[in-house]
Structures are given as structure tokens and as C-alpha cells.
Backbone bond lengths (Angstrom), bond angles and torsions (degrees), N, CA, C in turn:
res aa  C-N    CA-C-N  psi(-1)  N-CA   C-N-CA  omega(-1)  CA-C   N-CA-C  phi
1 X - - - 1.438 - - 1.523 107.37 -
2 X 0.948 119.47 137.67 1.717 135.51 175.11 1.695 114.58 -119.84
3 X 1.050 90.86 118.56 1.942 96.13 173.92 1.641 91.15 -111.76
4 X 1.216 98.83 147.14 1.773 120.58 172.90 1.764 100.14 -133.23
5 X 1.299 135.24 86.39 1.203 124.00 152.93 1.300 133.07 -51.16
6 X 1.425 123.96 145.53 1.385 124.14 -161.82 1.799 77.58 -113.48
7 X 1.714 107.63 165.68 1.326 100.29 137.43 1.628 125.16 87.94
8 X 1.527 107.51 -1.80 1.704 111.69 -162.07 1.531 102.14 -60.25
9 X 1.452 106.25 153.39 1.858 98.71 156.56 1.777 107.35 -96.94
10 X 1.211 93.37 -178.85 1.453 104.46 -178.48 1.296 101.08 -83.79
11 X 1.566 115.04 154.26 1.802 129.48 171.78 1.133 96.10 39.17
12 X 1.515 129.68 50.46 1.517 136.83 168.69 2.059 118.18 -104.13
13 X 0.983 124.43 86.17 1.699 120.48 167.25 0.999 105.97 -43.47
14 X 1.696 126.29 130.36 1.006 123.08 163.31 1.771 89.29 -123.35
15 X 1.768 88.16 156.88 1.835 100.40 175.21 1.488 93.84 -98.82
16 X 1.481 122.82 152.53 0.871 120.12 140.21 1.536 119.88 -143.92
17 X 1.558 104.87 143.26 2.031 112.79 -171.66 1.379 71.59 -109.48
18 X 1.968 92.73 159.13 1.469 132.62 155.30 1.832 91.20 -139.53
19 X 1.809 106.74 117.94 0.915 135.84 -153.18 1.288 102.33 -94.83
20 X 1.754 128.95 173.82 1.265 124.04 -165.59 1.649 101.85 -92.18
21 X 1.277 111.98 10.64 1.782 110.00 178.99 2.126 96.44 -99.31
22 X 1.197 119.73 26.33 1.360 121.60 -171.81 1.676 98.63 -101.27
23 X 1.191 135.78 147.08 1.358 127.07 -180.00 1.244 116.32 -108.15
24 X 0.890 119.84 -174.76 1.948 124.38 164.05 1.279 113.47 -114.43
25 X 1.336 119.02 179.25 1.410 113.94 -171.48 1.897 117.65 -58.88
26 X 1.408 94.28 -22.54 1.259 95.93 -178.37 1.401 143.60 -96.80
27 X 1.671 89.21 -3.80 0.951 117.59 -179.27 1.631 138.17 111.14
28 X 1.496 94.30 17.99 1.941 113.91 -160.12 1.328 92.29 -91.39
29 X 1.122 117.57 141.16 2.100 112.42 146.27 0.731 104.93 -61.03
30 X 2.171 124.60 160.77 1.097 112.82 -169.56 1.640 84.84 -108.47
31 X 1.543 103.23 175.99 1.264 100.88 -139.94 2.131 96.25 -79.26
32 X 1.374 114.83 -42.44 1.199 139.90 -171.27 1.777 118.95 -121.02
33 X 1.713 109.13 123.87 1.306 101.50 -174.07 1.929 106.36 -56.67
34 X 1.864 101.80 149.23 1.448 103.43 153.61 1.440 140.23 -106.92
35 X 0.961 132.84 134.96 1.137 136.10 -159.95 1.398 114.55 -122.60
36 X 1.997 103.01 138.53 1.649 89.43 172.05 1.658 80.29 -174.82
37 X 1.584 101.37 179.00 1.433 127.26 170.71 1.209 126.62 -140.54
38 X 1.631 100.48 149.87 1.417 109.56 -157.81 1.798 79.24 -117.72
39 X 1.462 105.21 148.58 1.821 116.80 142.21 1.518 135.21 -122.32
40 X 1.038 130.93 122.30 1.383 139.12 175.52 1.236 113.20 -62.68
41 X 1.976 96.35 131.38 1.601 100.14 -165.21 1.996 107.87 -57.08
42 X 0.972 132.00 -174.04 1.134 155.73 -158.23 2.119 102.98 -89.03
43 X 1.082 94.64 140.84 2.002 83.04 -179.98 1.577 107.45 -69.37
44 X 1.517 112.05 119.99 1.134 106.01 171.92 1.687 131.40 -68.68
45 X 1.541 114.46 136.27 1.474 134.53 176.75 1.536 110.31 -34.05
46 X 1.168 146.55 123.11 1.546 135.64 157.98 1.034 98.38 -113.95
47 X 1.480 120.98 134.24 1.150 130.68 -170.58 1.938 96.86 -124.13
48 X 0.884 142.83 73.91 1.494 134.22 174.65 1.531 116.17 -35.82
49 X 1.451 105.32 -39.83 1.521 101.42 -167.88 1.579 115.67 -106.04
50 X 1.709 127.38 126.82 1.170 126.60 -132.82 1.529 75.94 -92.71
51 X 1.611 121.38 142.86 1.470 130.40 174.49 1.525 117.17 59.92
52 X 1.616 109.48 31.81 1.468 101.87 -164.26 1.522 124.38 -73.81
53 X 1.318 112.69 -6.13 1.463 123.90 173.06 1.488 108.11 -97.89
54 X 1.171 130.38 -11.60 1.861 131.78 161.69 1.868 89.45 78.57
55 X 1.744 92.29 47.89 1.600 74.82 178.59 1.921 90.70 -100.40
56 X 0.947 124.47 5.50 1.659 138.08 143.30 1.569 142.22 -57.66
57 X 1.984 89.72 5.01 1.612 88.24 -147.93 1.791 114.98 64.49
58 X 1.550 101.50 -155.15 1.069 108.19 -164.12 1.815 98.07 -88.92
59 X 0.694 137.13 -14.41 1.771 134.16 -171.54 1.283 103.43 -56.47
60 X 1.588 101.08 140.33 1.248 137.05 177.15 1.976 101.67 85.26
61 X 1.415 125.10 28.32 1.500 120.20 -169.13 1.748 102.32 -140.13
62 X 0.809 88.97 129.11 1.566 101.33 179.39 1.896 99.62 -94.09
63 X 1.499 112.58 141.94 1.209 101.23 157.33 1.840 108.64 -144.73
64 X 1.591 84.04 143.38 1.638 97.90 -169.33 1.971 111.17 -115.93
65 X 1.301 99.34 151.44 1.800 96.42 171.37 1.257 94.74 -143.04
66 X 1.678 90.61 144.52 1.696 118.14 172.10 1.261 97.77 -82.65
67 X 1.565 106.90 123.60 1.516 101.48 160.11 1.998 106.30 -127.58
68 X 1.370 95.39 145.11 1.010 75.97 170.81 1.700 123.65 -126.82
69 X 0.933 163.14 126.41 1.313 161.52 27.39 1.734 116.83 124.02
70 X 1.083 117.78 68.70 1.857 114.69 -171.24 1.470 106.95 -76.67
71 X 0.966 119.00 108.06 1.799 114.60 162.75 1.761 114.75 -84.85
């Protein structure tokens, strides 16, 4: 038997039984349902901007000023 879930959420437990109507290769019921749980890792962080909290200091940031010029 093959399950393919569509659809998980993140940091989600799921239960899952395989019941005593499940067979074996040969064709037996198995004797007792099984039971267990799975959890989905956590939603991962995207961060677009490289060092965007300056917990680097200033690296990887350029900084520029408009100045402008009175004659």
C-alpha cells in the first residue's frame, strides 16, 4: 500500500492507523490495528535581504547620501 499526501500544514501531527482490513503480501489481515504519528517540519524563514537585521554589523550593506550642492 502507498499513501502520497497532498497538502500538509506546517508544525502539523498527523495520526495515522493502518487497520485490521489491510493485508500482507499474501494476503492475511493483519492481525492488530497500527498506529503512529508523523509531524511536519516547521514553515521555513525567507529572509530576502542578506543581514537584514545588522545582526552582522554592517556587512554585506552599502551606504549612500544625497547631497546636494548650493552655488
Amino acid at each position: 500500500m502507498t499513501y502520497t499526501p497532498i497538502n500538509l500544514g506546517y508544525s502539523t501531527t498527523y495520526s495515522i492507523t493502518i487497520g485490521t482490513g489491510a493485508k500482507d503480501m499474501p494476503g492475511n489481515n493483519i492481525l492488530s490495528a497500527f498506529n503512529w504519528q508523523v509531524t511536519t517540519e516547521p514553515k521555513p524563514e525567507i529572509n530576502l535581504i542578506k543581514n537584514g537585521g545588522f545582526e552582522s554589523g554592517t556587512a554585506s550593506w552599502m551606504f549612500y547620501t544625497m547631497v546636494q550642492v548650493l552655488s
